[in-house]
N, C-alpha and C positions, 0 to 999 in steps of 0.2 A: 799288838798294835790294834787299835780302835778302825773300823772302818771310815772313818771321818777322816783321821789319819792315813790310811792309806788311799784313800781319794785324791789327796792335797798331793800324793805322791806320786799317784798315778798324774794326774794333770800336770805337776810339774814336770816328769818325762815328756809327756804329751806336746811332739813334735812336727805337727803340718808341714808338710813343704810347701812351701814361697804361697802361703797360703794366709793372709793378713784377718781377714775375715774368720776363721778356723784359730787363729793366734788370739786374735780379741776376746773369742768367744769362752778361750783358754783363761783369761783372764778373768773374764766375769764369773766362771765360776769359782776359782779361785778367792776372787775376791765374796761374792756370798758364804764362802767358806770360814772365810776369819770371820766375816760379821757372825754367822748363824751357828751357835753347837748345835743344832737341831738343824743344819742344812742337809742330813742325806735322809731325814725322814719325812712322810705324809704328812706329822702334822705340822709342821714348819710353816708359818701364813704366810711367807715372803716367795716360797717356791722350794724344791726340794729335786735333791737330784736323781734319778733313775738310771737304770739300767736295761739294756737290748742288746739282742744280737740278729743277726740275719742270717739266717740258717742257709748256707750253700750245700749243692749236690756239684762239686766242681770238675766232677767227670765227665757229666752229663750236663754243663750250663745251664744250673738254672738253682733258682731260690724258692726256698718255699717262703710265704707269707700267711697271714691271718687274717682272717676276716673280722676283726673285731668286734664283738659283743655292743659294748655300748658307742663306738664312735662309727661303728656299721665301712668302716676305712680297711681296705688290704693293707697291714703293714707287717713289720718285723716281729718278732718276737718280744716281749720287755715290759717293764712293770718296776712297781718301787723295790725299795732294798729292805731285806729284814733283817732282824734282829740277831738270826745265824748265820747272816753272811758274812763270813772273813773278808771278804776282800773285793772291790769293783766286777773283779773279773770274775768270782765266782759267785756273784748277783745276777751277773748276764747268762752266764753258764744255767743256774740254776732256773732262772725266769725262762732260757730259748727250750731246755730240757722237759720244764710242765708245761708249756704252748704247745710246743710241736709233738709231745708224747713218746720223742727219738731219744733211745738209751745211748752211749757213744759219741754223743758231739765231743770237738775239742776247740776250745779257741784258735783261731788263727794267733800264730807269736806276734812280739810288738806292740801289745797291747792296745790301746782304741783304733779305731777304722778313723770316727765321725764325733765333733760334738754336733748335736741340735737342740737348739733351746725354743721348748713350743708354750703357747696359753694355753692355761685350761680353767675351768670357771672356779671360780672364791670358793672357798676360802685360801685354796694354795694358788694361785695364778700362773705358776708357772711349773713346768719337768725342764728338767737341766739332764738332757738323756746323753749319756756317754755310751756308743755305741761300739758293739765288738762284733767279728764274724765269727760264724760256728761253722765248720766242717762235718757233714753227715757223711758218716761212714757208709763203706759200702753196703748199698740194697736196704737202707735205713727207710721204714714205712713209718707213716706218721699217726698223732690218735687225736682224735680231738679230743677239746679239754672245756671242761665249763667257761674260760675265757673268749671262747670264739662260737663263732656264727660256722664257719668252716675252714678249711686247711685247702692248699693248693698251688699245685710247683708251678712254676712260672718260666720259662726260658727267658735269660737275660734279657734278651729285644722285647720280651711285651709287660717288664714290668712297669715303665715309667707311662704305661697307658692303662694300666690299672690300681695303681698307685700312684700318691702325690710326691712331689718334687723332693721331699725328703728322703722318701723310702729311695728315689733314685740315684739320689747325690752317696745315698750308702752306698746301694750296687756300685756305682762309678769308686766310690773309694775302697772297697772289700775287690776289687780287680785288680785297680793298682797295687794295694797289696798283695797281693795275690803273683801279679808280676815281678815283681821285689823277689819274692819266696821263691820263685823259680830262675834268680837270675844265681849265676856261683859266684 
């Protein structure tokens, strides 16, 4: 299965709850999807879709985030998809694993957390970021990686003050699931 292909299948699982705006958003990429064979790559001019994860320490409350290199923004982990990644989920695997330098992450099950679809300057205009949480194993220390400015855990209550409303709406959604996962 082509990753193109398993995109289209991941988002069609891709189930928000009573969440209309998160259902839309399911659609448009979807719908970029038939337009574009070139929708999960860079060079796509209409916009291309990415991958993230937000790396939890969920023992100890808190996320590590990135300091971004070029957008100088604390955010998640994440970046475009390459050419050996099988599948969404091991784009974001792979992308949160060379950010954060942590051997052992696992996806949270369930598959995506978050979509957010953000601008970015021409010639792709747009990331269609399908975002996943990552679980750091216990006593997991982080490395920095040429992508970042610096690395740095955060306790759930002070990410959405050093980070923007997206990185927050993740945390908010990676808890809820989170909740889910602990319920029998």
């Amino acid at each position: 299965m082509s990753l193109h292909d398993d995109a289209v299948l991941v988002l069609k699982g891709y189930a928000p709850e009573a969440d209309a705006a998160q259902d839309e958003l399911r659609q448009v990429y979807l719908d970029h999807l038939a337009q574009h064979a070139d929708g999960m790559w860079k060079a796509c001019g209409a916009g291309h879709l990415t991958a993230s994860a937000l790396v939890i320490d969920a023992d100890r409350g808190r996320v590590l985030l990135t300091l971004h290199r070029k957008l100088r923004m604390w955010l998640q982990m994440g970046g475009h998809c390459e050419p050996q990644d099988s599948a969404l989920a091991a784009a974001a695997l792979r992308e949160a694993t060379e950010e954060s330098g942590i051997e052992g992450l696992t996806l949270l099950p369930g598959g995506p957390v978050r979509l957010d679809r953000h601008p970015i300057p021409a010639p792709c205009h747009w990331h269609l970021d399908v975002q996943y949480a990552a679980l750091a194993p216990a006593g997991a220390t982080e490395q920095l990686s040429d992508e970042s400015l610096d690395l740095r855990w955060y306790a759930y209550d002070e990410v959405a003050s050093v980070a923007d409303a997206s990185v927050a709406r993740l945390l908010e959604g990676t808890l809820t699931a989170l909740e889910r996962r602990a319920q029998p």
